[in-house]
N, C-alpha and C positions, 0 to 999 in steps of 0.2 A: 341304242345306247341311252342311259340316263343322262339327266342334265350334268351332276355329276363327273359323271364319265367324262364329258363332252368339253365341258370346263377343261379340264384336269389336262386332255388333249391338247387344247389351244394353249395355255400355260407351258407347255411343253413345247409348245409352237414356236411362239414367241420368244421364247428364252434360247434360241440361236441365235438369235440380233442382239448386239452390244447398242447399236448406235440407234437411237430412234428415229433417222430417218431410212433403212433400213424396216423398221418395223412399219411404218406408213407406205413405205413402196408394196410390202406382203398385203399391208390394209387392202391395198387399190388393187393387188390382184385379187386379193378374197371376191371384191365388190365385182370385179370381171366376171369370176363364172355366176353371180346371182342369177337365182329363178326366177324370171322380169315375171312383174306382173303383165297379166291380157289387158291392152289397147283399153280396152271398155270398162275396166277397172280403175282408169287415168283419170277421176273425177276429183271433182272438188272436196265429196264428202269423206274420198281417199286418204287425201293432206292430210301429213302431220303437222299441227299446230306445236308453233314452239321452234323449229326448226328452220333456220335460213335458209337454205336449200330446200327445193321441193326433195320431198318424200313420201311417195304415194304408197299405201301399206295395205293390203287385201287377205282377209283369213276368210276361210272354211271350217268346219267341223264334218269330220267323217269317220264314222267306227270309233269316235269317244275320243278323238284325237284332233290337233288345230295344226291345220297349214294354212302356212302365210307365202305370201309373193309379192315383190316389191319394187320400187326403182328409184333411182333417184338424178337428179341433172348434175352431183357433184361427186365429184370420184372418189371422196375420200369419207363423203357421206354414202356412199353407194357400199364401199366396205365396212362401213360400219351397220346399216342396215343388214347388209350380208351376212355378218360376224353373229349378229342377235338373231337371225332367221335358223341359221347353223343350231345355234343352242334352243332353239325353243322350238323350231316345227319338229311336228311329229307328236309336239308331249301330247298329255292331258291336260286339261282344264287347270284341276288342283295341282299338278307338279309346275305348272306356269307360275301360276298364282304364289305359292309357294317357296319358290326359289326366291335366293338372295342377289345372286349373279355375281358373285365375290371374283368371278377372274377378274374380272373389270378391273380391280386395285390391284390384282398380282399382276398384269400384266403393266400395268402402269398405265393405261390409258387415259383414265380418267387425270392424271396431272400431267399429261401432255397435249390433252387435247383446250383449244381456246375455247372460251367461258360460252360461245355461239353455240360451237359443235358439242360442247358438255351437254347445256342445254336440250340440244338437238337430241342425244342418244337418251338422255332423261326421255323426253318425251315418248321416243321412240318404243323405251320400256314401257312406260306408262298406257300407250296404247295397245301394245302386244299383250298386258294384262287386263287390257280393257275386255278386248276380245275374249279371251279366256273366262273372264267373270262372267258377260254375257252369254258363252257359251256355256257354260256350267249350270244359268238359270233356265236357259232355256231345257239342257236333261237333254 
């Protein structure tokens, strides 16, 4: 699926729940099934900066594609980590890079989440494109 696509899904997700706390319990199951990062990957150079919560973030590049794997000590940060892993492993470099990630505002997360965890998923994008740019120089 394109990012896109992928978007478009969640949006649709999301919009069975009226009540936002309701949307935060789906959060925290998203963050359940994540693809934990490997043990050895749980370094310091891991950390996301920016984020209250530890969030350790780990990519690869394989067949011109980035997967990520990740984890985090707070449940709601663990589905959010999750949510952003969901839309962005698998792409390419340039479709990473590229994207705007506009569910984010449809689904209203960004103005429910506290000024911490906003922060937090900022970074979290930030680094997920770091990856990609690095990956794309390197070809």
């Amino acid at each position: 699926m394109t990012i896109p696509e992928i978007e478009s899904t969640i949006i649709e997700e999301f919009s069975v729940f009226e009540d936002w706390m309701d949307k935060y319990k789906y959060l925290i199951e998203l963050g359940e099934g994540l693809k934990v990062i490997d043990e050895k990957y749980k370094v310091p150079n891991n950390l996301i900066n920016g984020c209250q919560a530890k969030v350790w973030l780990h990519a690869v590049y394989k067949d011109g594609k980035v997967w990520f794997s990740a984890d985090s000590d707070a449940v709601i940060t663990k589905g959010l980590v999750s949510l952003m892993i969901r839309v962005l492993d698998g792409q390419s470099p340039d479709d990473i890079l590229n994207t705007e990630l506009g569910f984010l505002e449809n689904i209203g997360l960004k103005e429910h989440l506290s000024p911490t965890r906003s922060n937090g998923l900022t970074s979290m994008v930030k680094q997920m494109k770091l990856y990609a740019l690095a990956f794309k120089a390197k070809g």
